[in-house]
C-alpha positions in Angstrom: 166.6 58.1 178.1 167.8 61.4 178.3 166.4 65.4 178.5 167.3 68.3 176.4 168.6 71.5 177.9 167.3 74.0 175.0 168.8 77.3 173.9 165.9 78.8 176.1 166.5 77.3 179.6 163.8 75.0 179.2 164.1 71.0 179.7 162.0 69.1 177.5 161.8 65.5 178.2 160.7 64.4 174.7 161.3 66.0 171.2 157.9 64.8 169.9 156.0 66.6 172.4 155.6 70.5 173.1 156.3 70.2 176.9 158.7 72.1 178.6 159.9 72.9 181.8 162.2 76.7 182.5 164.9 75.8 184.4 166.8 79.3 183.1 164.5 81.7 185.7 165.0 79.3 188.7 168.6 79.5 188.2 168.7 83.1 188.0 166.9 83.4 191.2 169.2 81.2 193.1 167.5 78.1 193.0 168.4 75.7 195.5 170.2 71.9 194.2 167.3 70.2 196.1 164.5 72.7 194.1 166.5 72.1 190.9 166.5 68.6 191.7 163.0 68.6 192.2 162.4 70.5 188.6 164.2 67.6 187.2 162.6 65.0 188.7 159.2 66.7 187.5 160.4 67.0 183.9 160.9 63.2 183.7 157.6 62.1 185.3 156.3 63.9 182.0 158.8 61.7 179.8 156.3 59.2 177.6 157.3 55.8 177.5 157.1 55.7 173.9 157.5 58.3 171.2 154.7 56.3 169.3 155.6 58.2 166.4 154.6 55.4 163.8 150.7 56.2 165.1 151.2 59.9 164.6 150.4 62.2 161.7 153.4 63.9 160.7 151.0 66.9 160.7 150.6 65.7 165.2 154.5 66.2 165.9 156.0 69.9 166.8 158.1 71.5 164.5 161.2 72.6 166.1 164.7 73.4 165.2 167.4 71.6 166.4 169.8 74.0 167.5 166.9 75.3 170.0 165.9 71.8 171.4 169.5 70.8 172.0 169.7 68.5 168.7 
């Protein structure tokens, strides 16, 4: 239910998956709200439904650290 702004400018719609999206460079280039809006709406269509994390390996999920994923 929500996104994660990390310490890099990226948005990443789930912390169990590698996927992000930059957000920081469009900014910097004077992104438009309707493209930022558009980056958003991106990043969520590649939110999973579930986490399914009790049919993963432990080995399967991304190590991150919380301070840079927005934990």
């Amino acid at each position: 239910n929500r996104l994660r702004l990390t310490s890099r400018g990226t948005l990443r719609p789930c912390l169990l998956h590698n996927y992000e999206r930059d957000i920081l460079t469009p900014l910097r280039e004077g992104a438009t709200d309707q493209d930022l809006k558009q980056i958003i709406v991106e990043t969520l269509e590649k939110k999973p439904a579930f986490h399914n994390l009790n049919n993963r390996s432990v080995k399967d999920i991304p190590i991150s650290h919380m301070t840079s994923i927005g934990g």
